[in-house]
C-alpha positions, -999 to +999 in steps of 0.1 A: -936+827-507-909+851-511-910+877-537-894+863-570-856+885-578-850+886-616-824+860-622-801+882-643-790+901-611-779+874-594-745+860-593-747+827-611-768+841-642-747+832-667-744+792-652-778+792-660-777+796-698-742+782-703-745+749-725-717+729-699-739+734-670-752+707-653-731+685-678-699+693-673-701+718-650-725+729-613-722+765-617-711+782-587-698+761-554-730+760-531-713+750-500-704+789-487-739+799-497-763+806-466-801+791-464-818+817-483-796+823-509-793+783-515-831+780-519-831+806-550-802+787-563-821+755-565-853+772-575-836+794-605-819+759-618-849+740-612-866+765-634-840+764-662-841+726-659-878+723-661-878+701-632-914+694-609-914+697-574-930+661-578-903+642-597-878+662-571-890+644-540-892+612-556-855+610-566-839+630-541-864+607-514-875+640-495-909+648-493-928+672-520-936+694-489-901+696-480-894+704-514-920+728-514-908+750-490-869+752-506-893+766-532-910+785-520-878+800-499-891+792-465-866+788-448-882+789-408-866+754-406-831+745-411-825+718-439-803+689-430-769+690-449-774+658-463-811+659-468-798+695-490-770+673-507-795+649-524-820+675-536-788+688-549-774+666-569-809+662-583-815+698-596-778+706-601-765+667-612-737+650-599-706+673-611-678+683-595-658+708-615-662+744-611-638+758-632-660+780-658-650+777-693-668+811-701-638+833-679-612+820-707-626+835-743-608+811-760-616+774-741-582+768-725-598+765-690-588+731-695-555+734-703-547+757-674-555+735-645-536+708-667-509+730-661-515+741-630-514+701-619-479+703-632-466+724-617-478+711-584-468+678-591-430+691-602-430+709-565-443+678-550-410+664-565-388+694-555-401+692-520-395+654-517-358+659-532-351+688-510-361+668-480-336+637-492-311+663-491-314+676-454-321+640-441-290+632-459-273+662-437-288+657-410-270+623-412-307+602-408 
């Protein structure tokens, strides 16, 4: 077993303590992280969680020695991405968002991908009336 880093250096530190995570929100995307670093991921949340490697296993249907060795940060064998996806959505939960409410002091995390999804879907618009136009010129 790998020698134990203090959470609080790590880059997803404050995920850990933040009340939306694994409610509302999974904390940092996982899917650029490499083996090792993925392996402390689950281990830190599983941690904060208070999850057993036991009751793991049994709902991600992965064995406890393959959960075990993400633990333990084995990592001398590659884990399947789907086999990785379950025990994820395990420790982690099944949300999507990662938009963290704790970079905007005042809670309007929300409200700026509302508007951000206005604005695409006003140049959405734009580009389908733009492309009328040169059809229409083009004489199609």
């Amino acid at each position: 077993m790998k020698t134990r880093q203090d959470p609080s250096t790590k880059p997803y530190y404050r995920c850990l303590s933040c009340q939306n995570f694994r409610k509302a929100c999974g904390g940092i995307p996982t899917r650029g992280m490499d083996l090792q670093n993925w392996c402390e991921y689950m281990r830190d949340v599983k941690d904060v969680a208070r999850l057993t490697n036991a009751y793991i296993a049994q709902a991600a249907e992965v064995s406890i020695k393959t959960i075990e060795r993400i633990m333990a940060i084995n990592i001398d064998q590659d884990i399947m991405r789907a086999t990785a996806r379950r025990i994820e959505l395990v420790i982690v939960g099944d949300v999507g968002r990662h938009i963290c409410e704790l970079d905007y002091n005042d809670g309007t995390a929300t409200e700026k991908v509302n508007k951000l999804l206005e604005e695409i879907d006003y140049w959405r618009k734009e580009n389908d009336r733009k492309a009328r136009i040169i059809d229409k010129l083009l004489g199609q």
